[in-house]
matplotlib code that plots the C-alpha trace (Angstrom):
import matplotlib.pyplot as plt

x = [117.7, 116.2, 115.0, 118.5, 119.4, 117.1, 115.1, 112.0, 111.8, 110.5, 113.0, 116.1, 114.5, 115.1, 118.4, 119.3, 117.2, 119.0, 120.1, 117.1, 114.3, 111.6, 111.9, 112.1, 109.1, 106.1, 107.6, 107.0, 103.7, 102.1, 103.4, 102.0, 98.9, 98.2, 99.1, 102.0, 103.3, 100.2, 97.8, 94.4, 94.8, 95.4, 96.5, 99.6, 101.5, 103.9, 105.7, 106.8, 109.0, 109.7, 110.5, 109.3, 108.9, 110.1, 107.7, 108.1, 105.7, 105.6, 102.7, 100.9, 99.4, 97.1, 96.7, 95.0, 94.9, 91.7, 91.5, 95.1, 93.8, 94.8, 92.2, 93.5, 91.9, 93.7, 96.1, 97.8, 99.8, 102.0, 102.6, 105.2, 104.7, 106.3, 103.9, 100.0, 98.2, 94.8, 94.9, 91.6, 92.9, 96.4, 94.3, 92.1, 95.2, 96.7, 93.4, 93.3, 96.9, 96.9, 93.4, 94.8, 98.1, 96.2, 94.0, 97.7, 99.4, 96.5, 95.7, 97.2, 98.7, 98.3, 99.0, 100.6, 100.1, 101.4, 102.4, 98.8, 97.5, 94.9, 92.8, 91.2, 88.6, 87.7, 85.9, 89.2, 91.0, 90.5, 89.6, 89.1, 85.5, 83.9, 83.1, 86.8, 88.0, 90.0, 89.7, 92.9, 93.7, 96.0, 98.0, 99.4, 102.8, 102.2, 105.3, 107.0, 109.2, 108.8, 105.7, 106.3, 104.1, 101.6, 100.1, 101.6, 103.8, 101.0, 100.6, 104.5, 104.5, 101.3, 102.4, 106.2, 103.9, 101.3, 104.4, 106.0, 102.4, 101.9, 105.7, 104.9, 101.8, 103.1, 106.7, 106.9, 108.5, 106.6, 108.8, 106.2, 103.4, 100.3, 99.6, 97.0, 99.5, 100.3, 96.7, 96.4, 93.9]
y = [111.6, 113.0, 116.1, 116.6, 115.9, 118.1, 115.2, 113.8, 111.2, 108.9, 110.1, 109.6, 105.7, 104.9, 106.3, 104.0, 101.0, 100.4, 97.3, 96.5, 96.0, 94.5, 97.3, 99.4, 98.1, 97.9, 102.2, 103.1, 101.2, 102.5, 106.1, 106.0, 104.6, 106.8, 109.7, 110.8, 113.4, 115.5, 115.1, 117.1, 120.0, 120.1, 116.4, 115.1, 111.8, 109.9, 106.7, 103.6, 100.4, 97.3, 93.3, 90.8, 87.4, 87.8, 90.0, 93.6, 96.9, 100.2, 102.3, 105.3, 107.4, 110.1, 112.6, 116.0, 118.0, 119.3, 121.5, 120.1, 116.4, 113.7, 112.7, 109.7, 109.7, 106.8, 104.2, 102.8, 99.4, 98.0, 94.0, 92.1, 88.8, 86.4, 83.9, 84.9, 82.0, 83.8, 87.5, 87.9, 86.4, 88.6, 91.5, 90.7, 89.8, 93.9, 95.0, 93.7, 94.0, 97.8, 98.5, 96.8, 98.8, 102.0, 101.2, 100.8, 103.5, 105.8, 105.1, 101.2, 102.7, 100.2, 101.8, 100.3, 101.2, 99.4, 96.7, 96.2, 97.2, 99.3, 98.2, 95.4, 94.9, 96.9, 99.4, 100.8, 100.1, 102.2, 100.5, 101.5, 102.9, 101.5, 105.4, 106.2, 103.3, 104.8, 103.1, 100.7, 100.1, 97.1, 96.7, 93.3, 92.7, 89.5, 87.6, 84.4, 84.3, 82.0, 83.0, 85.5, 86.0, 87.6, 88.3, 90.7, 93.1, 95.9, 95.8, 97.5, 100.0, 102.1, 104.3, 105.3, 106.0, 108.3, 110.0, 110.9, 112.2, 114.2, 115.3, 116.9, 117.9, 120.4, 120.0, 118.4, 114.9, 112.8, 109.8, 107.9, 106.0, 106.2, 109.3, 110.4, 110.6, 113.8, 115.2, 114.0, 111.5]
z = [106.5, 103.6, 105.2, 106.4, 102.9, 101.6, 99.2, 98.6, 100.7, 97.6, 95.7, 98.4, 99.2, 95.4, 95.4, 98.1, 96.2, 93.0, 93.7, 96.1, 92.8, 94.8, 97.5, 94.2, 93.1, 95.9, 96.4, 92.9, 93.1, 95.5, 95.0, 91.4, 92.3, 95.2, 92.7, 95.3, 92.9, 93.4, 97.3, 97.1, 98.7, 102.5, 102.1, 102.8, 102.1, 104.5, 103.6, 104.8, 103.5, 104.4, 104.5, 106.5, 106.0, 102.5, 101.7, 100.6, 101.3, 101.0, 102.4, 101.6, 104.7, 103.2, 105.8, 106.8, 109.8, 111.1, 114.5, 115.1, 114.9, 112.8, 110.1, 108.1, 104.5, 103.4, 103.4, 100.0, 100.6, 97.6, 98.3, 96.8, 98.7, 95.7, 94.5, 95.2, 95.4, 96.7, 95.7, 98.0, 101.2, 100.9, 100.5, 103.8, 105.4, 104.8, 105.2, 108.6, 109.4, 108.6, 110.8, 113.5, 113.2, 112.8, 116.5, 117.9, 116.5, 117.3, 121.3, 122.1, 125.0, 128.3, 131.5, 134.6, 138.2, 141.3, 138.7, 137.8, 134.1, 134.2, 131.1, 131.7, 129.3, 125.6, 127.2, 128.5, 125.9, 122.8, 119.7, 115.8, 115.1, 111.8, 111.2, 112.0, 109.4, 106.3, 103.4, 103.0, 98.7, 98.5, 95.3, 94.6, 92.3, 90.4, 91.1, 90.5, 93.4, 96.3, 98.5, 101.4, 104.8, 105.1, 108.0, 110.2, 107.5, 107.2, 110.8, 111.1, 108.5, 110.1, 112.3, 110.6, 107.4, 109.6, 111.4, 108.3, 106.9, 110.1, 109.9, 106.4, 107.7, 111.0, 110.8, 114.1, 114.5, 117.0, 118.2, 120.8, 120.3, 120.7, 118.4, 121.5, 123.9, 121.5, 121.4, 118.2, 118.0]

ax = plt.figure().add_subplot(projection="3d")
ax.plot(x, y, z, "-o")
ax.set_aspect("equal")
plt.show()
């Protein structure tokens, strides 16, 4: 929609978030904190937003091309989960979430042949890399507000933030999952 509407897509979410401040809120963190307003060179930003469980993110994929191949720099995740009462085990918790995400978004694909699956065990089922691991910078909104959940959120807002950086990236809007399926991983 904001492509058709010819906007920022940052800038179209918050005109549709005025009376949605914690929305409001995790989008202008982590745009600020990932300095969205200006990606290296080559680089390009795709976002995502959410609720779930009364909690509220927004994600930052930092993204390049390179030989026509995804290479994921980084991901920036702004949390708004009410109430923290350990800021280290949210942060593990989107850590996680988001890597686990990423592994599905890029080749969780699970094939079926005369109604067997064909993957039966890891070593046919493509898994995240430690050398293939971006690095995933959580941001945390102090709050007072009744604590959210926490465990699955970042898993969801992976691959719409990817799509939307490789969108900006080519041009091209991919609408199936896994990015492999594409050539791109």
């Amino acid at each position: 929609l904001a492509t058709a509407a010819r906007k920022d897509p940052v800038e179209y979410r918050l005109s549709l978030l005025v009376k949605q401040p914690r929305y409001a809120g995790v989008l202008k963190l982590v745009t600020r904190e990932a300095n969205y307003a200006t990606p290296p060179r080559g680089h390009h930003y795709g976002v995502a937003l959410m609720e779930g469980y009364n909690t509220y993110m927004a994600m930052l994929a930092d993204v390049s091309m390179e030989g026509g191949k995804l290479k994921l720099h980084a991901l920036h995740v702004a949390v708004d989960c009410g109430q923290v009462v350990n800021p280290d085990t949210v942060i593990a918790q989107v850590e996680g979430g988001a890597l686990f995400g990423l592994a599905a978004a890029l080749w969780g694909q699970i094939d079926i042949r005369g109604g067997r699956v064909q993957q039966g065990n890891f070593h046919q089922y493509r898994l995240l890399r430690i050398n293939e691991t971006p690095q995933v910078k959580v941001y945390l909104v102090p709050g007072t507000e009744e604590p959210g959940g926490i465990g699955e959120p970042s898993t969801a807002l992976v691959a719409p933030a990817i799509a939307n950086a490789v969108f900006r990236a080519t041009g091209t809007r991919y609408r199936s999952l896994p990015f492999a399926r594409h050539g791109l991983a």
